[in-house]
C-alpha positions as CSV (number, residue, x, y, z in Angstrom):
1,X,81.9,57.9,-76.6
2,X,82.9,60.1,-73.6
3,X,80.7,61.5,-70.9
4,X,80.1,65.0,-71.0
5,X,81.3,66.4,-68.1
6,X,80.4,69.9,-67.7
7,X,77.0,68.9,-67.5
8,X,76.8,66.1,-65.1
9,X,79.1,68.5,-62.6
10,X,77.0,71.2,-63.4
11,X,74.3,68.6,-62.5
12,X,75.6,67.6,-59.2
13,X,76.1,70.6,-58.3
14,X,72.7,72.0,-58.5
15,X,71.3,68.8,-56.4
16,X,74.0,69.0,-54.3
17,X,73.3,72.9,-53.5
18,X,70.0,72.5,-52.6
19,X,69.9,69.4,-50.9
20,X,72.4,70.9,-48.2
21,X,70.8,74.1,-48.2
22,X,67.6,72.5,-47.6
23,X,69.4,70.7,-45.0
24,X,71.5,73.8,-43.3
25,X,68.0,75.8,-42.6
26,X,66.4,72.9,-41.2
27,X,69.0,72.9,-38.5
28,X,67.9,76.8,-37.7
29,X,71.0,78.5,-39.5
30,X,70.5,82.1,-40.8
31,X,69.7,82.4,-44.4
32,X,73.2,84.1,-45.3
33,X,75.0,81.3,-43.8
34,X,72.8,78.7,-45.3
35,X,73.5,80.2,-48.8
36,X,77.6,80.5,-48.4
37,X,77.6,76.7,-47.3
38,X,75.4,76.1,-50.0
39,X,77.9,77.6,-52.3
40,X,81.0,76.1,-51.2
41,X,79.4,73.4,-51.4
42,X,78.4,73.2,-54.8
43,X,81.8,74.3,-55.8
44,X,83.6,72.0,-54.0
45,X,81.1,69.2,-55.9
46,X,81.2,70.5,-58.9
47,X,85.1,70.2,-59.1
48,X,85.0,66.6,-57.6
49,X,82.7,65.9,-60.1
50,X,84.6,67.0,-63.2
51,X,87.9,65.2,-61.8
52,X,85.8,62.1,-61.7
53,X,84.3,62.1,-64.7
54,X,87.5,62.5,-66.4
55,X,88.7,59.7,-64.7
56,X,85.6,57.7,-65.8
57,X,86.6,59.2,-69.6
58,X,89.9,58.0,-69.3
59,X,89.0,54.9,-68.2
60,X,86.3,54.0,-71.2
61,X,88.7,55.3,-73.6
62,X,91.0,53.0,-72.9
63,X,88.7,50.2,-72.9
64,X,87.3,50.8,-76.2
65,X,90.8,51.0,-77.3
66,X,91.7,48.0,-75.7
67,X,88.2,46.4,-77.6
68,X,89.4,47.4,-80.6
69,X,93.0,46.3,-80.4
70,X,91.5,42.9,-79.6
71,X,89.2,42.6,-82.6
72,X,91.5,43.9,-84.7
73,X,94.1,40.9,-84.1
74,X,91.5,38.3,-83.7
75,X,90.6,39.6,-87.4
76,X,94.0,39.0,-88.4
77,X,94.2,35.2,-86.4
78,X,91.1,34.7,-88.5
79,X,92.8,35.4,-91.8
80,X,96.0,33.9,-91.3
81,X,94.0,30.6,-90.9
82,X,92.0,31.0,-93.6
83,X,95.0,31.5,-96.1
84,X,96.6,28.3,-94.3
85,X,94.3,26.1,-95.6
């Protein structure tokens, strides 16, 4: 079951955006400038965030594969021993 990951960038994104704009006009920046580094900001988050989510996609995918490759020859252990007796 992979991770959506539009959402959780889009997500991240949002926090991210106002958490640094919230930050940028605390430190007595202009409101235009605020905004544009609250923008790039998000972007650049949002794209970080897709990358590693596909990662983390990649990475359960395989897992469950590997899960399932496993059960799947412990089934047939199980059998062979049960016909050997």
């Amino acid at each position: 079951m992979p991770l959506d990951g539009r959402k959780i960038a889009v997500y991240l994104s949002v926090i991210f955006f106002f958490c640094l704009s919230i930050v940028t006009i605390i430190s007595g920046l202009s409101p235009f400038i605020c905004c544009k580094r609250a923008i790039t900001g998000a972007i650049i988050v949002y794209f970080i965030a897709t990358i590693a989510v596909k990662v983390i996609n990649i990475i359960l995918i395989e897992a469950m594969m590997t899960e399932t490759m496993q059960e799947s020859e412990n089934s047939k252990i199980s059998k062979k021993e049960k016909v050997g007796r």
